[in-house]
N, C-alpha and C positions, 0 to 999 in steps of 0.2 A: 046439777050434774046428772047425765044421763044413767040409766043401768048400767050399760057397758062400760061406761065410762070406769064409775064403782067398781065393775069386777075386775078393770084392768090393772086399774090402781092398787086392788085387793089383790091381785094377782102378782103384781112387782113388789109388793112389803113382805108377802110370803116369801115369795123367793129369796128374795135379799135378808129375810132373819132367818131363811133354812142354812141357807151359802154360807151367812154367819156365823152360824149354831154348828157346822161343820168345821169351817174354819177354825174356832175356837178348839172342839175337841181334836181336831189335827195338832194345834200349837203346844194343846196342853198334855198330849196323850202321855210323852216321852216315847212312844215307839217311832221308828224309823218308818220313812212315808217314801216312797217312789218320789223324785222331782218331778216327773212329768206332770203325773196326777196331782201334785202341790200348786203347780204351775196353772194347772187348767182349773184348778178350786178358784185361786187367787182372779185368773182373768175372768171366769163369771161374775165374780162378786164385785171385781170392779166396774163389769158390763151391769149389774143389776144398781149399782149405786148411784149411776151414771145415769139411768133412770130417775126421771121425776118424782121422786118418793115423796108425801107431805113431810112436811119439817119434824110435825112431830111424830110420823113413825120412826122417819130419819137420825132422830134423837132418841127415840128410845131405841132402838137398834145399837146405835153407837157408843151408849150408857151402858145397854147389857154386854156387850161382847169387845170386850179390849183390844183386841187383836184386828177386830174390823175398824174398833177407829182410828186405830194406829196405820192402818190401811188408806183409809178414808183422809186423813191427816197428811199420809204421805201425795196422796192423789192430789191437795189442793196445797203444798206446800210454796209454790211460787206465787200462790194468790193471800197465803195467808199465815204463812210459816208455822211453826207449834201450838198453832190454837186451841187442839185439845189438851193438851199436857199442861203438866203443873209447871209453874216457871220453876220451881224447885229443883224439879229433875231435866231439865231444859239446861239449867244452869251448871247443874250438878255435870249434865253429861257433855256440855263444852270444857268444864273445868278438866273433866279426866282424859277428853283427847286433847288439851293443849297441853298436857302432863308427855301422853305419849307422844307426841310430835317433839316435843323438847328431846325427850330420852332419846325416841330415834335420829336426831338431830345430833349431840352428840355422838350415839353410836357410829355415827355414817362420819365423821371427822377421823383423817388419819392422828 
């Protein structure tokens, strides 16, 4: 692999665990965020994921910051459906919207 090659690469992991490392403290701040600016965090970091990152910085990225792999997860959900998640909570969170679809289901019956 060339120099350039290296710093490109070195280039696009930085970014994608800055966007990350942002992202996260966006999610977790509890203060109230402008959508716009949420909006443009979220499309860089999908823009930087999207990027050829090696697996394993791609992995540890997605190990430290929850909130990008649940991003990341969302992004490849037609190729690979809840692959980061635990089936636990997979299960867990189909069981509680077919609760609410029941409920609304009857609600909506005269």
């Amino acid at each position: 692999m060339s120099t350039s090659q290296v710093q490109t690469t070195r280039s696009s992991v930085n970014t994608a665990a800055a966007l990350a490392h942002l992202l996260e403290r966006i999610d977790r701040s509890g203060h109230p965020i402008d959508a716009g600016q949420y909006q443009i965090v979220v499309s860089r970091l999908k823009d930087a994921l999207t990027d050829k990152l090696p697996d394993d910085a791609l992995t540890a990225v997605l190990n430290t910051y929850p909130s990008t792999a649940e991003l990341y997860e969302n992004m490849h959900y037609e190729l690979s459906g809840l692959s980061r998640s635990s089936l636990e909570s997979a299960v867990s969170a189909e069981m509680m919207t077919m609760q609410l679809l029941g409920k609304l289901s009857l609600q909506s019956r005269p």
